[in-house]
ZAVEXMI-940833 format. One record per residue (C-alpha): x, y, z. Coordinates in pm, 1 decimal. Example, Ala and Ser with C-alpha at 12.3 -4.5 7.8 and 13.67 -1.06 7.14 Angstrom:
<atoms>
ATOM:c1:c2:c3
ATOM:1230.0:-450.0:780.0
ATOM:1367.0:-106.0:714.0
</atoms>
This chain:
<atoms>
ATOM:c1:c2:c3
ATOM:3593.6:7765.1:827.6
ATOM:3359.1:7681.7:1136.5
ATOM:3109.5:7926.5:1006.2
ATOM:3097.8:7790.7:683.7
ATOM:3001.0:7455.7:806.7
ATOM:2721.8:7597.5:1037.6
ATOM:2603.5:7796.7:757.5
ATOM:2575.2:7514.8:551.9
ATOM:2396.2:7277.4:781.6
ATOM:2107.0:7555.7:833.8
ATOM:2050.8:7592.2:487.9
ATOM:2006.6:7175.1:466.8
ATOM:1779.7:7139.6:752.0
ATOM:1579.3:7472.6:580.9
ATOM:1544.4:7247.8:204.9
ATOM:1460.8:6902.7:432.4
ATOM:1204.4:7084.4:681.4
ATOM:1028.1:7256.0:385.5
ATOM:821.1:7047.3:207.5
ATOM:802.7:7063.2:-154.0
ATOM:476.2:7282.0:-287.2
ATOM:348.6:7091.2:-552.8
ATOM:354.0:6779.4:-241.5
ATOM:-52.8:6678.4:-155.9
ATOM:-148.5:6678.2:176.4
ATOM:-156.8:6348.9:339.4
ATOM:-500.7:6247.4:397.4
ATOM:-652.5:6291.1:792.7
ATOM:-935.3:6089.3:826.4
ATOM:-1127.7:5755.4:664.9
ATOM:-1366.0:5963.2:408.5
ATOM:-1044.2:6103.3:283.8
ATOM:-920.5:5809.4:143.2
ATOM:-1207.1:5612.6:66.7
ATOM:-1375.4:5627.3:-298.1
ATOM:-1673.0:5426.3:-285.2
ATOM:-1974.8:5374.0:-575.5
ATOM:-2208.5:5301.6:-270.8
ATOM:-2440.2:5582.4:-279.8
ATOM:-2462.9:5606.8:-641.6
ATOM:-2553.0:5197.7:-648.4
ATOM:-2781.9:5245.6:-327.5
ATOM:-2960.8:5495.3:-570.1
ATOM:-3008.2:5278.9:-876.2
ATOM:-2976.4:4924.6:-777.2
ATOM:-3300.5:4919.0:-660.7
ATOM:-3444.9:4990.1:-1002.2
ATOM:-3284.1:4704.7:-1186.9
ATOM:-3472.0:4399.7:-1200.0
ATOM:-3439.8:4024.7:-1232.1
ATOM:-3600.5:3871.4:-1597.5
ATOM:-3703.7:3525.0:-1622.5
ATOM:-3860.4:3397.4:-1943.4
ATOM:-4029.8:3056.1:-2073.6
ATOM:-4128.4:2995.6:-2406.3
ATOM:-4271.1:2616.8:-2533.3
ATOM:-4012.1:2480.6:-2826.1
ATOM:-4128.1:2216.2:-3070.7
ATOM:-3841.4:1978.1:-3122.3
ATOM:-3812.2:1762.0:-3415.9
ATOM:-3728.1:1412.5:-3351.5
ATOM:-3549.0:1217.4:-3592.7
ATOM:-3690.3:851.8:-3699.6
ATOM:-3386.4:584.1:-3598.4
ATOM:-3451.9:460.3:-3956.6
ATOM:-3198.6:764.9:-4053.2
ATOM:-2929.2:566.6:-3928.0
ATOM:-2939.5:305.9:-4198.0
ATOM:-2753.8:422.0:-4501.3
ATOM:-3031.0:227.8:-4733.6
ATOM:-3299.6:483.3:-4625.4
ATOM:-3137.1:809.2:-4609.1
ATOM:-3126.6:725.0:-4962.5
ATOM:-3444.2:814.3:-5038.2
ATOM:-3494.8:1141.0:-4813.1
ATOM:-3164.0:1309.9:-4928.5
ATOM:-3265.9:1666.8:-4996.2
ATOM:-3630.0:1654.7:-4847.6
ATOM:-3780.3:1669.3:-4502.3
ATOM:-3676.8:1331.2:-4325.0
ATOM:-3941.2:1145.9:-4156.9
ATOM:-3996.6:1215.1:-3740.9
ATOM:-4175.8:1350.7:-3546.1
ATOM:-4223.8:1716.4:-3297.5
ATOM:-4254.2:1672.9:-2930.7
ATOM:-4278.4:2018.2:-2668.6
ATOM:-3986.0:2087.6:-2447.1
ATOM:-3992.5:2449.3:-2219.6
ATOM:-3700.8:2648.7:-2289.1
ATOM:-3622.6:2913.9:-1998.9
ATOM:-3367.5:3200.3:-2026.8
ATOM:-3255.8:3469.5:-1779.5
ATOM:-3216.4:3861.0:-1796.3
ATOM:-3218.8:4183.4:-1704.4
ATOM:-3432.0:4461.9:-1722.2
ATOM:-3446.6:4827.5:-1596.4
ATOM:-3785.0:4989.6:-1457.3
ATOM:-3826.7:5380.5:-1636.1
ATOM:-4125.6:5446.2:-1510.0
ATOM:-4286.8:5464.9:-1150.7
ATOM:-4635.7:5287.1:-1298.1
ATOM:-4413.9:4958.8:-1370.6
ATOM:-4290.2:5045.2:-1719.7
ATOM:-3950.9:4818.3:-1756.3
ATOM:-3688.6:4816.1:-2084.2
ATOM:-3510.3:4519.5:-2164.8
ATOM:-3344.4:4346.7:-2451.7
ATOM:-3590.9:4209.3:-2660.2
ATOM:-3365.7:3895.3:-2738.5
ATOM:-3431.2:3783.9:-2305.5
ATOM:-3788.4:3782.0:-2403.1
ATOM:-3861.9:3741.4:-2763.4
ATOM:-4101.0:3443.9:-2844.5
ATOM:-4135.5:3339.8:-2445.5
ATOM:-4532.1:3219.9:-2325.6
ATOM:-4456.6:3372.0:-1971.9
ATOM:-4234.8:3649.7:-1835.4
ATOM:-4142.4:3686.1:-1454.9
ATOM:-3983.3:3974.2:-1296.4
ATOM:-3821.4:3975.1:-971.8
ATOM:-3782.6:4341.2:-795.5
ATOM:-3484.6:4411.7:-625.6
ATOM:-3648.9:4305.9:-263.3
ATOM:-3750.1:3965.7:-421.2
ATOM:-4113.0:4048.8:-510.6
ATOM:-4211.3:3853.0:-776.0
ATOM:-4496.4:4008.9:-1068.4
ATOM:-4528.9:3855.9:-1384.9
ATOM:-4472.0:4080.7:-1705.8
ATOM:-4684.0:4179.7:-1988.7
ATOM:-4507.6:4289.5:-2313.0
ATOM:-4558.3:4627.8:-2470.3
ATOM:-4375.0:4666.2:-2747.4
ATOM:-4130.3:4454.4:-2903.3
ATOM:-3849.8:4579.8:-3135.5
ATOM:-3613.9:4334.0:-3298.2
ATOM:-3448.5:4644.7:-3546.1
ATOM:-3313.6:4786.8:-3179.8
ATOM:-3324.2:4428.5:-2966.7
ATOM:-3530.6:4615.8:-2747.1
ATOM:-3869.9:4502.9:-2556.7
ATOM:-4097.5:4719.0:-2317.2
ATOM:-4288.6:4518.0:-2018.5
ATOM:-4543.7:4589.1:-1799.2
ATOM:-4600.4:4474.9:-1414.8
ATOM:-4853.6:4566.5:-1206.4
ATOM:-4735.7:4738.3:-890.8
ATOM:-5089.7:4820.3:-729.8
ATOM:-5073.7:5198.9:-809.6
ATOM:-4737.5:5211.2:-613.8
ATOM:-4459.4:5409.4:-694.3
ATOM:-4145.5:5189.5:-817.3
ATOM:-3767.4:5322.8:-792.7
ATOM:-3695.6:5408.3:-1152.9
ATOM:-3397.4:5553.7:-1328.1
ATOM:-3446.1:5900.8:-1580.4
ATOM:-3300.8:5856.4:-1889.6
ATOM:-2976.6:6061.3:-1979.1
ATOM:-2896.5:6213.0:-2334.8
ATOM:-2646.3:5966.5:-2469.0
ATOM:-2524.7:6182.0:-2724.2
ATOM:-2361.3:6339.8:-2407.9
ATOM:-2169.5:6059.1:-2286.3
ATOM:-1840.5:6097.7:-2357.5
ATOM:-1540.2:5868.4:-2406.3
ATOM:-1329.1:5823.0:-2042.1
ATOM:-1669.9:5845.8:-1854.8
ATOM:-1636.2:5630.5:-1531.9
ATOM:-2011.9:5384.1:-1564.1
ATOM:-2144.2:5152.3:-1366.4
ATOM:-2343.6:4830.9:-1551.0
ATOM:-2604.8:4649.3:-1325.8
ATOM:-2770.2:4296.7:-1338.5
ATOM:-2781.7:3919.5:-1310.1
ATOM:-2465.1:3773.2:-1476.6
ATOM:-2531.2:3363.8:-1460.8
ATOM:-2817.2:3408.0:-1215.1
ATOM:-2639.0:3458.9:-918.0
ATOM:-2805.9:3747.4:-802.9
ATOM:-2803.8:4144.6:-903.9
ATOM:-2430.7:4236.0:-931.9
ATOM:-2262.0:4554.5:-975.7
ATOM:-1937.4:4648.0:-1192.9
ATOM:-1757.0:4954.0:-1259.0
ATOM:-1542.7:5109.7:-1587.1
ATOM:-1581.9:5397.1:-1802.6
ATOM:-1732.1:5402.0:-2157.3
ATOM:-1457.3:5281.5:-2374.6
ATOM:-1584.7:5409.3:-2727.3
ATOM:-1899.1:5557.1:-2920.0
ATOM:-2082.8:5473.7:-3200.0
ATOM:-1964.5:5125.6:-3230.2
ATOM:-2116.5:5008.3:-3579.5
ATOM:-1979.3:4687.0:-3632.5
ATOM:-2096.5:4461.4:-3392.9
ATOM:-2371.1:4301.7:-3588.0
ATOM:-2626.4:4232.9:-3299.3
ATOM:-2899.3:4400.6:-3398.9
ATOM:-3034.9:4575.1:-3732.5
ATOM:-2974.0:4904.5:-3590.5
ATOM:-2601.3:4860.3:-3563.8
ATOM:-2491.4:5136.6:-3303.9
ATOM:-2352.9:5116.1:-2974.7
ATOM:-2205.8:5229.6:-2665.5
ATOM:-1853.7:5037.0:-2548.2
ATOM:-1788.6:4970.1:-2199.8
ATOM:-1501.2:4752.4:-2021.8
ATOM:-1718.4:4758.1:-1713.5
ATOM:-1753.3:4378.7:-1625.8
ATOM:-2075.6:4253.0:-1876.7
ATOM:-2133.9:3882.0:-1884.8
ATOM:-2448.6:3633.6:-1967.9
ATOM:-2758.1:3762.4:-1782.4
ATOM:-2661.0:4129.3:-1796.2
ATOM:-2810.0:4133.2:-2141.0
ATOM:-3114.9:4435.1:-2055.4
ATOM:-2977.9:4577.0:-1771.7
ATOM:-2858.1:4887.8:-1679.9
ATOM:-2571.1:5125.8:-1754.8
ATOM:-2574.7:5414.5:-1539.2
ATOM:-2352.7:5731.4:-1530.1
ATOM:-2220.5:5875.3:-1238.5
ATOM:-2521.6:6139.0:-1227.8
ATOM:-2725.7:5850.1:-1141.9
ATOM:-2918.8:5823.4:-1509.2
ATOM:-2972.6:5528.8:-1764.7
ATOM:-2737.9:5619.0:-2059.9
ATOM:-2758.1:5258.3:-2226.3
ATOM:-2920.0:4935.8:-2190.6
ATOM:-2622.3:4623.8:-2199.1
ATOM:-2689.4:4405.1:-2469.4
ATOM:-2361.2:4213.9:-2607.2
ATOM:-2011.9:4119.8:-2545.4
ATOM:-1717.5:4036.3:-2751.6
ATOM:-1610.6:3723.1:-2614.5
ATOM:-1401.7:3412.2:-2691.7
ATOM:-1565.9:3190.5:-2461.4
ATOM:-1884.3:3356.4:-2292.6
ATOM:-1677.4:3521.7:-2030.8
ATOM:-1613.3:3894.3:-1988.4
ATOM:-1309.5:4069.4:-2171.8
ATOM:-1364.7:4415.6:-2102.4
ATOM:-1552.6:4469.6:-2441.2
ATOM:-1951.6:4519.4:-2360.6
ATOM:-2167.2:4673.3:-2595.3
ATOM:-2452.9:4890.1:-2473.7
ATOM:-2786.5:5060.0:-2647.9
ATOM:-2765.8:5391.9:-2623.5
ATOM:-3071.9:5540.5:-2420.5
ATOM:-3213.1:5794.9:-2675.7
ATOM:-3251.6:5468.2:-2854.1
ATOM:-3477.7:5363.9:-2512.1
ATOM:-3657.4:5685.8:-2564.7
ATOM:-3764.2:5617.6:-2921.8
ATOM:-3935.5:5282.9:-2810.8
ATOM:-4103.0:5427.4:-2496.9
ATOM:-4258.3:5706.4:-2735.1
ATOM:-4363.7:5398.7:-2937.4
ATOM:-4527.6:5325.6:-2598.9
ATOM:-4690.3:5631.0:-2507.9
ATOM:-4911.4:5627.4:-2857.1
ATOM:-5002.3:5271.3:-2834.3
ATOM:-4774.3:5083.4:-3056.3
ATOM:-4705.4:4718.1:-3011.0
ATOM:-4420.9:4741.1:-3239.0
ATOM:-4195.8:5007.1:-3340.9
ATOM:-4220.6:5171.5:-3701.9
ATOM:-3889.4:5333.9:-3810.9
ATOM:-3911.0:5592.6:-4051.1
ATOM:-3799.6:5534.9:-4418.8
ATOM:-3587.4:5759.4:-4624.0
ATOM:-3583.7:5556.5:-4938.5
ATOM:-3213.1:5611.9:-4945.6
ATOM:-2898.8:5366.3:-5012.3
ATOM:-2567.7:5398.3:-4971.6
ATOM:-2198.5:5270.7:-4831.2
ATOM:-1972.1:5427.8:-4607.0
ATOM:-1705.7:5717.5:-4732.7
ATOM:-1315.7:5535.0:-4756.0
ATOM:-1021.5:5716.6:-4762.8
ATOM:-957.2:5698.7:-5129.8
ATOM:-1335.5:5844.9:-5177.5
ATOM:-1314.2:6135.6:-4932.1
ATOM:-1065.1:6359.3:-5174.7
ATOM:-1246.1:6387.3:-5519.7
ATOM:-1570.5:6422.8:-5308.8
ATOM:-1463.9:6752.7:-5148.1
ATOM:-1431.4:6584.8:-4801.4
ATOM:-1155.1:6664.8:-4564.8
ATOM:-1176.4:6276.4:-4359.6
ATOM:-1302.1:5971.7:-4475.6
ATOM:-1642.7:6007.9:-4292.8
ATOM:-2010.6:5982.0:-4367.3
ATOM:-2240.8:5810.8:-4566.2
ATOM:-2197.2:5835.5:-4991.6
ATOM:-2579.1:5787.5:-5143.0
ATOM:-2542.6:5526.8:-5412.5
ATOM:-2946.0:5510.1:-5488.6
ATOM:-3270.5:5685.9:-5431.3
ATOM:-3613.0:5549.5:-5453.3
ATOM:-3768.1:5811.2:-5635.5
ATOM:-4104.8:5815.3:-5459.3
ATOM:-3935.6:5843.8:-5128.4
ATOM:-3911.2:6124.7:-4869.6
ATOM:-3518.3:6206.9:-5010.1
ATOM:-3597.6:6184.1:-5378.1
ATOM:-3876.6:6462.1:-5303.6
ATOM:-3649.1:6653.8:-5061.5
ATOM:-3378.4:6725.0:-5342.9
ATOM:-3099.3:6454.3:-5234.9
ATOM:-2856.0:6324.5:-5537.9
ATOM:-2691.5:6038.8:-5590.1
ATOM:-2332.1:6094.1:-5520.2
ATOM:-2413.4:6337.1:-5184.0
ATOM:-2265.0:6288.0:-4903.6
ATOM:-2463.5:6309.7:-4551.7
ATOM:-2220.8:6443.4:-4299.2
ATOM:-2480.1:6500.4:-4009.3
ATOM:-2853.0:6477.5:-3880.1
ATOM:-3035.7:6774.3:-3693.4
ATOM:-2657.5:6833.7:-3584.9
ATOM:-2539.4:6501.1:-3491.9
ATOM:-2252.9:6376.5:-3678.0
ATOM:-2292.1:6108.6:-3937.6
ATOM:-1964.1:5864.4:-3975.0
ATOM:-2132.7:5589.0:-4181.3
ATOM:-2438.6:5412.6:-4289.7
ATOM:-2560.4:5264.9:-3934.4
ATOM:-2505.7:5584.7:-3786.5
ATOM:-2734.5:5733.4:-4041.5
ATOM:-2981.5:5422.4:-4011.0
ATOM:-2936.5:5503.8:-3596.5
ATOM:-2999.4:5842.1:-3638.8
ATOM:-3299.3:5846.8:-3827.1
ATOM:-3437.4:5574.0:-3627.5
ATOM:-3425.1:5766.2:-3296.9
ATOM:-3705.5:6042.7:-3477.7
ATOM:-4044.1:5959.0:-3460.6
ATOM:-4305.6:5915.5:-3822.1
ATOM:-4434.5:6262.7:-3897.3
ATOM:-4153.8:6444.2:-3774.5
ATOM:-3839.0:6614.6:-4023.3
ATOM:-3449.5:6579.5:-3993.3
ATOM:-3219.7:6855.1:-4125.6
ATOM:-2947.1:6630.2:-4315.8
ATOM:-2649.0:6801.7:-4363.0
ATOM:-2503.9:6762.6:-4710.4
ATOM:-2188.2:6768.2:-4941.3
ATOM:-2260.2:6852.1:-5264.0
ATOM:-1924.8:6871.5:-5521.2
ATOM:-1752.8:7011.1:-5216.5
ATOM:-2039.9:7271.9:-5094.6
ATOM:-2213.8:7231.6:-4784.4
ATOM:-2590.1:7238.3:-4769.1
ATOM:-2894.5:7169.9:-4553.7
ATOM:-3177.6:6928.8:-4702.9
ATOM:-3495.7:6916.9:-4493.6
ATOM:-3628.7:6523.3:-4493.9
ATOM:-3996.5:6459.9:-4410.2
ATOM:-4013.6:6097.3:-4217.7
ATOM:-4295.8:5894.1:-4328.0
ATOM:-4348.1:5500.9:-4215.9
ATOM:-4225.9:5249.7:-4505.9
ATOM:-4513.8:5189.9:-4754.7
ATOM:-4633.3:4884.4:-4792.3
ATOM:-4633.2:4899.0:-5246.5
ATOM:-4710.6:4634.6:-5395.6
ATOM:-4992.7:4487.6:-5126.4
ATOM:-4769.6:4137.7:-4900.1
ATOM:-5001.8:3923.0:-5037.9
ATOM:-4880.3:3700.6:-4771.9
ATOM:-4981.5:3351.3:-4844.3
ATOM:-4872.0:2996.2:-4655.5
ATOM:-4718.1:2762.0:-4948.6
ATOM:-4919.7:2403.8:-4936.8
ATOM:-4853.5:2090.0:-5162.8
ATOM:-4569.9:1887.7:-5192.2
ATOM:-4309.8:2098.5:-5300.3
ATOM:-3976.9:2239.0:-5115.9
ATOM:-4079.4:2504.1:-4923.4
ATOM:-4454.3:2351.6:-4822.0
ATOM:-4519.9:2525.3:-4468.6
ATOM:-4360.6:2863.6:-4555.9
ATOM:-4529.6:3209.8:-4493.8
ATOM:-4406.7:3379.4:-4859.5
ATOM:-4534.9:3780.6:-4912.4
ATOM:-4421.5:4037.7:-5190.5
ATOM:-4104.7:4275.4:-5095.9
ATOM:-4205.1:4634.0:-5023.1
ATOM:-4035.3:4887.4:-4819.6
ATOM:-4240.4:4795.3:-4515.0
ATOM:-4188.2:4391.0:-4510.8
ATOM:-3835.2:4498.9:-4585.6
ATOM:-3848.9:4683.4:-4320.3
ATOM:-4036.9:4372.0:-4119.3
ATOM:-3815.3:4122.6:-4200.0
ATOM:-3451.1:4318.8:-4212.7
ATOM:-3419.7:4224.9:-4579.7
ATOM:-3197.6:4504.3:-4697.8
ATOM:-3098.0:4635.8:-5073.6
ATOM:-3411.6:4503.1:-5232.5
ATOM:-3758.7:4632.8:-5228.2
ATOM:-3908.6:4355.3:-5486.6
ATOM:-3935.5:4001.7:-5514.9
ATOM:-4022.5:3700.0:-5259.9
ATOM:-3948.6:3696.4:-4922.4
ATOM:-3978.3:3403.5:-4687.7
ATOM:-4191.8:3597.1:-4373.1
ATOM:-4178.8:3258.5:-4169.2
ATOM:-4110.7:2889.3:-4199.2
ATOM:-4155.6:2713.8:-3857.6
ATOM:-3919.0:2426.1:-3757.1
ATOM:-4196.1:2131.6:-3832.8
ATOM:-4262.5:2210.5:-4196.8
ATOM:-4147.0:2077.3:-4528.5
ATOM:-3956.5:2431.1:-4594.7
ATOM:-3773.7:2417.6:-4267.8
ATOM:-3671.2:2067.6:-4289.3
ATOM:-3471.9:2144.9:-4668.7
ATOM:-3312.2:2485.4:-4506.0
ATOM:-3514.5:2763.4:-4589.6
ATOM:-3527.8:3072.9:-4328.4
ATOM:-3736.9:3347.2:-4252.9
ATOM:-3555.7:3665.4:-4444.1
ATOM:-3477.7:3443.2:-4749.1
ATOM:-3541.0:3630.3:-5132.2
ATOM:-3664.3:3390.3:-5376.2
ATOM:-3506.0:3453.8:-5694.7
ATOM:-3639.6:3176.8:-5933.7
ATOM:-3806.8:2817.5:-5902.9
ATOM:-3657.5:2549.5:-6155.8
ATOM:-3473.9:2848.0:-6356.8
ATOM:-3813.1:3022.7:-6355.7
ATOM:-3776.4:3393.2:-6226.4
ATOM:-4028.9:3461.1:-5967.9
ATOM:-4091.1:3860.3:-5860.5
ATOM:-4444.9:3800.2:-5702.6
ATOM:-4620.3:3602.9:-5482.5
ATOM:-4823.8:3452.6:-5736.4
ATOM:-4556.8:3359.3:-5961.1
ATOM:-4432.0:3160.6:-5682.3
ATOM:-4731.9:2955.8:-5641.1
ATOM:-4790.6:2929.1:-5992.1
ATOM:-4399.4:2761.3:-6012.3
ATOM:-4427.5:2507.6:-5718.5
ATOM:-4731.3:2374.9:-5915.1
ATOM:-4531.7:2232.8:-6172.2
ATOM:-4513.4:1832.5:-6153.7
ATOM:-4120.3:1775.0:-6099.2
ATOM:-3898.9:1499.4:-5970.9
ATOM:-3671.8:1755.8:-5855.1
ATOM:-3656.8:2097.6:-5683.4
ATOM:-3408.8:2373.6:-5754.8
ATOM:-3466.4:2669.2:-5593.3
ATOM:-3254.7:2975.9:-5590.5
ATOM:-3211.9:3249.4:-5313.6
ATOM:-3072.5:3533.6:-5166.7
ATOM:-2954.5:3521.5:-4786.9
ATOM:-2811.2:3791.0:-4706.8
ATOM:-2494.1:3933.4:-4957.7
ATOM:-2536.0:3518.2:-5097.9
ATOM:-2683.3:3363.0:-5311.8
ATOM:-2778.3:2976.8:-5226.1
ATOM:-2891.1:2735.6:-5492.9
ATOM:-3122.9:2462.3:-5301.5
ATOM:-3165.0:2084.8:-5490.8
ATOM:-3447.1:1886.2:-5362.4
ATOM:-3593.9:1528.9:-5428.3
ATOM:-3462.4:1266.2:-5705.8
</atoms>
C-alpha cells in the first residue's frame, strides 16, 4: 500500500514539473516583449507634410431692407439687393512628398480654389507650394516646393491592388492642427464604392484613427510604402469612428503620370459606355454565378466600346485582370490607364466568357462648348452656359447625358446664383421652351416676360425654378 502511494506522488510531480508543449516560452528580455511602430514611423514621418491654404471669398451681404415684410415682396424669386465684400478663408491639410525634387500629393479638396499654399516640412521649414495638377474626378492635387536641388525624404508608392483586407496600416498627418500625429489599424475593406466623395467613387477602408486635417496625408503599409492617400470619414459629428476612407495609390500614380507629360489637369479616358450594377435577381438569367459586375445598358456608338464589339446586355466581369464588382469599380479601373493605351475587358456574353480589347481615347468634345456668359435681365444673368459633350461631361461630372445645357459656372455675386442655379445644372427648357443648345438658350432668355420658369436637371432631379412677378 506504501508503494502505491510513492508511486503515485512521482508520477504527479513528473505531469507538474513538465511543462505542457504547446506552452510559449516566457519572454527574457525588453525587445521580447515590446512591439513598437517606431522605426517604421521614424522612416516615413518625415515625408508627410503640413498644408496650409488661403483662398479670398466674396461674401454677399444682405440689404437690412430684407427684414421688412413690405419689400421682400417685391424680390421674391430674384436676386435680393446687397452687396459683396472679401473675407480670407484658410483651411488646413495634409500632404505626402513622392518625389525627392519636392513633388507632394494631396487631396485636392485642402487646396482647391486657394490664392496661396504653404507647406511646412516635418522639421518646421516652411516653402510655399505651386500646384501641378488638379483633379476633382479623384479629389486629388499635385504641388510643387522648391527644395534648392536637395533631396527630400519621400515615400515609393505600393501597388494597392495588393493590399489586402486585415493589413495592419499606419495613417499620418495633422488632425485639428495640432501637429503631425500618428495612428495605427489595419485596412478594414476594399473597393468601397459608396461613399460619394469624389466622382471616382473607390476606396480603401481603414479604422486607423482619421480625423479633420488628415484629409491628404499618408497611409503607409508596414513595408514602409504609400498605399493610399486619406481623404474622408464616416462620422456623426466630425470625430473619428474607426471608418476612414483612403485613395488608393495606383490612383496617385495615374495623376503623377498626368505630371510627368505636362498636364495641369487630368484627362480620364472615355469608353462611351453606360450601365448599373448586376443584383441578385439579374445575375441568374445572365449566366452569372454572383451578383457582381457591371450590366451595359447603352453604348454610344461612335465610342471606343461600340467599335470594340461590346453589346448591350454584356456584362464586364474584369479589366486587364482586375475584378470588376460594379460601375465605380469599372469607372476606377479605367481611370487608373492612361489616353492611348488599351484595357482587356473581360466579358459575359449569354453565359460565355470572352475578352474585348478597348482602345482609350480622351472624351471628344462633339458638338463644339460654345461656352458663352448669359447677360440681360433674365434668371440666370452671370452664368457660364456651354453645350453637353462627352468632354464637358466629363468637366463638369454631369453623368447620363451627353446633350443639352449645362451650367459650367455661376459665381456667388450674379443674378443666376442669387435664384439657385449651380454649376453642373442641365437646362431642360425656358418658359416650356425646350432648349438642347447654347443658342437656343440665349435665344429663350430674350423673350420679354414678367416671369421666369426654368426647368432643370440636378443630378437624378428635376427642379422647376419660378422667378419674378
Amino acid at each position: 500500500m506504501r508503494s502505491f502511494a510513492l508511486c503515485f506522488v512521482a508520477i504527479l510531480l513528473t505531469v507538474v514539473a513538465t511543462p505542457p508543449a504547446y506552452a510559449e516560452p516566457i519572454p527574457q528580455s525588453r525587445p521580447q516583449i515590446t512591439l513598437s511602430f517606431a522605426p517604421l514611423v521614424k522612416e516615413v514621418a518625415p515625408a508627410v507634410v503640413n498644408i496650409y491654404a488661403q483662398k479670398k471669398v466674396q461674401q454677399r451681404v444682405m440689404s437690412p431692407l430684407l427684414d421688412d415684410p413690405f419689400f421682400r415682396r417685391f424680390f421674391e424669386g430674384a436676386m435680393p439687393p446687397g452687396f459683396s465684400r472679401q473675407r480670407l478663408e484658410n483651411s488646413l491639410g495634409s500632404g505626402v512628398i513622392v518625389r525627392a525634387n519636392g513633388l507632394i500629393v494631396t487631396s485636392n479638396h485642402v487646396i482647391e480654389g486657394a490664392d496661396q499654399i504653404r507647406v511646412v516640412l516635418a522639421d518646421r521649414r516652411e516653402f510655399d507650394a505651386t500646384v501641378m495638377l488638379a483633379d476633382d474626378h479623384s479629389d486629388l492635387a499635385v504641388l510643387r516646393i522648391d527644395a534648392k536641388n536637395e533631396n527630400l525624404p519621400y515615400l515609393e508608392l505600393k501597388d494597392s491592388d495588393e493590399a489586402q483586407v486585415g493589413d495592419l496600416v499606419i495613417a499620418i498627418g495633422d488632425p485639428f492642427g495640432v501637429g503631425q500625429t500618428v495612428t495605427s489599424g489595419i485596412i478594414s475593406a476594399l473597393a468601397r464604392t459608396a461613399v460619394g466623395t469624389s466622382d471616382l467613387d473607390y476606396f480603401i477602408q481603414t479604422d486607423a484613427a482619421i480625423n479633420p486635417g488628415n484629409s491628404g496625408g499618408a497611409l503607409v503599409t508596414m513595408d514602409g510604402k504609400l498605399v493610399g492617400i486619406n481623404s474622408a470619414i464616416y462620422s456623426r459629428d466630425g470625430g473619428n469612428l474607426g471608418i476612414g476612407f483612403a485613395v488608393p495609390s495606383n490612383m496617385v500614380r495615374a495623376v503623377l503620370n498626368g505630371v510627368a507629360q505636362g498636364e495641369k489637369s487630368l484627362v480620364h479616358p472615355w469608353t462611351g459606355i453606360r450601365g448599373q450594377q448586376v443584383t441578385a435577381e439579374l445575375a441568374a438569367s445572365l449566366g452569372l454565378t454572383q451578383p457582381t459586375g457591371f450590366l451595359v445598358n447603352e453604348i454610344n456608338a461612335a465610342s471606343p466600346a461600340g467599335k470594340a464589339g461590346l453589346r448591350v446586355g454584356d456584362v464586364i466581369v474584369s479589366v486587364n485582370g482586375r475584378a470588376v464588382e460594379d460601375p465605380e469599380s469599372f469607372r476606377y479601373r479605367i481611370a487608373t490607364l492612361p489616353v492611348g493605351s488599351s484595357a482587356m475587358l473581360g466579358v459575359v456574353r449569354h453565359g460565355e466568357k470572352l475578352t474585348v480589347a478597348l482602345q482609350l481615347i480622351a472624351p471628344p468634345e462633339n458638338p463644339p462648348r460654345e461656352q458663352t456668359k448669359v447677360s440681360g435681365q433674365n434668371p440666370l444673368a452671370g452664368a457660364m452656359i456651354a453645350n453637353l459633350s462627352p468632354a464637358v461631361s466629363e468637366e463638369t461630372g454631369v453623368r447620363g447625358i451627353d446633350r443639352g445645357v449645362v451650367v459650367v459656372q455661376a459665381k456667388g455675386d450674379t443674378a443666376a446664383a442669387g435664384v439657385g442655379i449651380q454649376p453642373g445644372d442641365v437646362i431642360l427648357s425656358v418658359n416650356g421652351t425646350k432648349v438642347a443648345s447654347v443658342a437656343e438658350v440665349v435665344n429663350a432668355l430674350k423673350q420679354p416676360v414678367h416671369r421666369w420658369r426654368l426647368s432643370i436637371r440636378r443630378g437624378d432631379s428635376v427642379i422647376t425654378l419660378v422667378v419674378g412677378g
